[in-house]
Backbone as JSON, one array per atom type, in Angstrom:
{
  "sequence": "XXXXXXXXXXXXXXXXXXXXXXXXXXXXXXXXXXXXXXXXXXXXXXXXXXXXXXXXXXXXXXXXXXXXXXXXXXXXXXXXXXXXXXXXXXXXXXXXXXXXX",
  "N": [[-14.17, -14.88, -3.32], [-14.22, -13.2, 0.01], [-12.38, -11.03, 1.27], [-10.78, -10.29, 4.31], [-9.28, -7.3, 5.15], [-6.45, -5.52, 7.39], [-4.57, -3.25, 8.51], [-1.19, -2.11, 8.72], [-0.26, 0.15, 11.65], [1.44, 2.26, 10.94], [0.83, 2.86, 7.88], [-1.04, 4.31, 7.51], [-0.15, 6.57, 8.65], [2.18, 7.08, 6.73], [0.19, 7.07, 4.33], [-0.66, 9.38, 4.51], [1.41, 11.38, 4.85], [2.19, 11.41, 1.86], [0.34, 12.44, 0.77], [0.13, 14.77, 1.71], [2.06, 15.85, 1.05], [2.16, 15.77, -2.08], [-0.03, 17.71, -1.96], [0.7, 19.43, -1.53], [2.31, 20.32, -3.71], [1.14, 20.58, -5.8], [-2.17, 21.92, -6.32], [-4.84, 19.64, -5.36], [-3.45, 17.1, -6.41], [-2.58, 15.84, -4.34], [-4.92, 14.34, -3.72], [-5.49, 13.03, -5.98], [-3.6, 11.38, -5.68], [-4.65, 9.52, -3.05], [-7.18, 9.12, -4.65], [-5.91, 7.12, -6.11], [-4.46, 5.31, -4.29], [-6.37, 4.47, -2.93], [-8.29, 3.03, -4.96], [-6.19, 0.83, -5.37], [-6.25, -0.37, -3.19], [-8.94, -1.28, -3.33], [-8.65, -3.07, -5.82], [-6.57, -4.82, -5.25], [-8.28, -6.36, -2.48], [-10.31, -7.52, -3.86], [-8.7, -9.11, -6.23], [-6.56, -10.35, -4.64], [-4.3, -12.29, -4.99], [-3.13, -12.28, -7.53], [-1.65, -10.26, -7.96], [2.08, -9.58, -7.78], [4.4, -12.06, -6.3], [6.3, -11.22, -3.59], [9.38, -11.2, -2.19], [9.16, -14.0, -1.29], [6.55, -14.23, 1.0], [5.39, -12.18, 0.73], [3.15, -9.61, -1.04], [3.05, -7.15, -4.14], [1.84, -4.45, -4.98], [1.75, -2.08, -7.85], [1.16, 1.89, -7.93], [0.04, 3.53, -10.59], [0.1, 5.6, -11.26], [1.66, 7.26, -9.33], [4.81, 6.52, -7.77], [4.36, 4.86, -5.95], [4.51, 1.6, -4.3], [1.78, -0.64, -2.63], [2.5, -2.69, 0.27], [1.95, -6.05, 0.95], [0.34, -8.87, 2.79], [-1.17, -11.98, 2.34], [-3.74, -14.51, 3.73], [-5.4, -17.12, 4.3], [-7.95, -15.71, 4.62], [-7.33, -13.23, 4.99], [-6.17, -10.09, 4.65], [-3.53, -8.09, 5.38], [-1.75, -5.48, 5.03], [1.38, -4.14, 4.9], [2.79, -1.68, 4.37], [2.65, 1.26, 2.5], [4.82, 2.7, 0.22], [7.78, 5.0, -0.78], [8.53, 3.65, -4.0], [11.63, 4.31, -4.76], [12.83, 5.1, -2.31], [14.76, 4.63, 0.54], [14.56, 1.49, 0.39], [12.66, -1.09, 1.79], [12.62, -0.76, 3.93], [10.44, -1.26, 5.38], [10.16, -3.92, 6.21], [11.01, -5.14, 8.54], [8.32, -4.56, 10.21], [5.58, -6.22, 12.22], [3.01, -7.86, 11.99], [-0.32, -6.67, 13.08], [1.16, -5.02, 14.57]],
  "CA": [[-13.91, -14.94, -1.89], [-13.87, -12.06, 0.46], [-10.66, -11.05, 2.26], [-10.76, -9.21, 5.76], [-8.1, -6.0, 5.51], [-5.93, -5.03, 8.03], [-3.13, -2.67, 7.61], [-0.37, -1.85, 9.94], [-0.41, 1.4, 12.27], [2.28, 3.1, 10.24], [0.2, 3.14, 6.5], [-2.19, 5.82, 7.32], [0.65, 8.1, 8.38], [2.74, 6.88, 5.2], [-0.64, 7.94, 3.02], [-0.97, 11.17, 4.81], [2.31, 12.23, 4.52], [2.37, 11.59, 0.93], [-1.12, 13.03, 0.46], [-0.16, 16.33, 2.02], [3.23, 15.81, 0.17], [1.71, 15.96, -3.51], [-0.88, 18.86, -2.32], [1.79, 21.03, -1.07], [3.23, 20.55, -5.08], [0.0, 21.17, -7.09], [-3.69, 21.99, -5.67], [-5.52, 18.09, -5.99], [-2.83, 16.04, -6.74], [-3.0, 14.83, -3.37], [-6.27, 13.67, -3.61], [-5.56, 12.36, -6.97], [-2.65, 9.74, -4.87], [-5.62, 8.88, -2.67], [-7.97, 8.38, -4.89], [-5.5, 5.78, -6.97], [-4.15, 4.76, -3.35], [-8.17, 3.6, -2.39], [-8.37, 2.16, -6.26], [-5.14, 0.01, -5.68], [-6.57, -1.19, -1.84], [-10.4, -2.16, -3.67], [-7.93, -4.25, -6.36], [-5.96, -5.78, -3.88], [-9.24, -6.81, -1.86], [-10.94, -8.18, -5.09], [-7.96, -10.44, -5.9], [-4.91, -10.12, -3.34], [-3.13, -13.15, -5.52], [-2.78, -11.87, -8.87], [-0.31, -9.29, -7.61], [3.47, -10.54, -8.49], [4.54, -12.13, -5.23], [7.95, -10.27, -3.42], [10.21, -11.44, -1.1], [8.16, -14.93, -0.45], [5.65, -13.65, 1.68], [4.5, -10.09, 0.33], [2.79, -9.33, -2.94], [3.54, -6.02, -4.2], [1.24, -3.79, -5.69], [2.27, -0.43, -7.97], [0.35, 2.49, -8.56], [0.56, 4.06, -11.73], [0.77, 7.04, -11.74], [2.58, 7.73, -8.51], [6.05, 6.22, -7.54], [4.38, 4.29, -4.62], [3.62, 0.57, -3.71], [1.43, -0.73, -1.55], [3.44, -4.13, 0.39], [0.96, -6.85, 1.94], [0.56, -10.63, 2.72], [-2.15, -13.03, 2.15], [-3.49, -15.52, 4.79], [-6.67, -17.28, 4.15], [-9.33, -15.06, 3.64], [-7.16, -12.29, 5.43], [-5.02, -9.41, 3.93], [-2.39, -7.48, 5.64], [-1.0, -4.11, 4.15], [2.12, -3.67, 5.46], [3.23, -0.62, 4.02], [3.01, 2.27, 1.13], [5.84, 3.37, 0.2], [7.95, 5.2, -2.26], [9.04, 2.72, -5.06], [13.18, 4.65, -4.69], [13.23, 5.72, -1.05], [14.75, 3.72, 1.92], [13.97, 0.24, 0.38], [12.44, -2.1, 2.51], [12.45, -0.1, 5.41], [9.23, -1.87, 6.38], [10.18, -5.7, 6.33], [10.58, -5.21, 9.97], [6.81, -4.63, 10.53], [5.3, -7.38, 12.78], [1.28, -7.94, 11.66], [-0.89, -6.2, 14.11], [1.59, -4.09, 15.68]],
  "C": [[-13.82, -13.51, -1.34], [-12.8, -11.89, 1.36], [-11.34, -9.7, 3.03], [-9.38, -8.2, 5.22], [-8.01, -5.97, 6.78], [-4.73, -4.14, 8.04], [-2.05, -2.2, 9.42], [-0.35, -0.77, 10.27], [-0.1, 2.37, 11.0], [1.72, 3.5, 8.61], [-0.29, 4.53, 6.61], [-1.09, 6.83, 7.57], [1.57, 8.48, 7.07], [1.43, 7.63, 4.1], [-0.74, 9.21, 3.08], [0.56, 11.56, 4.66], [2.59, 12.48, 2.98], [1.12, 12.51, 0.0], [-0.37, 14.79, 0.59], [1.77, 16.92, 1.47], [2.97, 16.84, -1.48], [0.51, 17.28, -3.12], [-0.35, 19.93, -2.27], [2.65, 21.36, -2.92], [2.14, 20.97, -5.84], [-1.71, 20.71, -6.13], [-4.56, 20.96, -6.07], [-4.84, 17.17, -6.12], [-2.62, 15.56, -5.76], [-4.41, 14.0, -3.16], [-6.68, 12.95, -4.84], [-4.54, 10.86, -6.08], [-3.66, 9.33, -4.44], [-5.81, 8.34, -2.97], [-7.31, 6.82, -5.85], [-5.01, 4.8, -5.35], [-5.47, 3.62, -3.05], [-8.35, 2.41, -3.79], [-7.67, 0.54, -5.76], [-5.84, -0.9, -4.34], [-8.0, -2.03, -2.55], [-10.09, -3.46, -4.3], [-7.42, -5.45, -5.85], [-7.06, -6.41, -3.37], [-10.07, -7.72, -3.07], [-10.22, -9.59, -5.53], [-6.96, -10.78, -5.82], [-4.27, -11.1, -4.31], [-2.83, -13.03, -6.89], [-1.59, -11.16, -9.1], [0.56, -9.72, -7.46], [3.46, -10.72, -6.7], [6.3, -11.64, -4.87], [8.33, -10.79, -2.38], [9.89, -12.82, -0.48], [7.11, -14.63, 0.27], [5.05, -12.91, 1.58], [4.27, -10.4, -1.44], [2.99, -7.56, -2.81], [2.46, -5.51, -5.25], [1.45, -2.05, -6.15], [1.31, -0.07, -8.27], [0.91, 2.84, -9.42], [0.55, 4.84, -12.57], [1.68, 8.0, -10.66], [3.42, 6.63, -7.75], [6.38, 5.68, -6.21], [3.79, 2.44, -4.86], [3.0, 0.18, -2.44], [1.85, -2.59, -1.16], [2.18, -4.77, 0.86], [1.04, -8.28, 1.9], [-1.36, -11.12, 2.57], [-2.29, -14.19, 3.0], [-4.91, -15.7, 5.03], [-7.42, -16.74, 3.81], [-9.14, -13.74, 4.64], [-6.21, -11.21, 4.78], [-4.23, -8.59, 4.98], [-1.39, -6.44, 5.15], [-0.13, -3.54, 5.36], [3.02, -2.04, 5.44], [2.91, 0.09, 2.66], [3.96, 2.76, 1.37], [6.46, 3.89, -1.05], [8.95, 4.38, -2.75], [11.26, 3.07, -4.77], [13.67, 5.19, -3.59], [13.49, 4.59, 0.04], [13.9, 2.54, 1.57], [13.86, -0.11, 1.42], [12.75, -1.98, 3.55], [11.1, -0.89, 6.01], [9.24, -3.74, 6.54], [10.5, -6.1, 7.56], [9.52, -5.35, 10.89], [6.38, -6.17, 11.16], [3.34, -7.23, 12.15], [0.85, -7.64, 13.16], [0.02, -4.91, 15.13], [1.84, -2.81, 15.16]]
}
């Protein structure tokens, strides 16, 4: 099946801050998060329900090699990435997120 993506406003500034996080610590290793960040989104899109499910509603996907998941829901043949975030910072700061907004 193919699943539509959508992700909520707030992701892309969550990837970029962590992007320009890890480059400011070692020259590439932001573009190493990326490229596992993009990995973990192709996975997810391939097959969104494999991923443990969290909270009822959200599946949770870790990367693994950086100390982030990416949150999202499932809804027909749509996905929803509510957040990256880091795995020990301000849990579940994003379970407020409304889809689309």
């Amino acid at each position: 099946m193919n699943y539509s993506i959508d992700f909520h406003p707030k992701v892309k500034f969550e990837a970029r801050e962590a992007y320009l996080w890890y480059e400011s610590q070692s020259d590439g290793l932001g573009r190493r998060f990326m490229q596992e960040l993009e990995t973990g989104i192709e996975l997810i899109t391939e097959a969104p329900l494999i991923w443990p499910k969290f909270r009822r509603i959200y599946h949770r996907y870790l990367l693994t090699k950086f100390p982030f998941s990416i949150y999202y829901s499932v809804e027909d043949s749509s996905l929803y990435v509510y957040a990256v975030a880091h795995t020990s910072r301000k849990p579940y700061y994003w379970k407020e997120r409304k889809q689309g907004a």
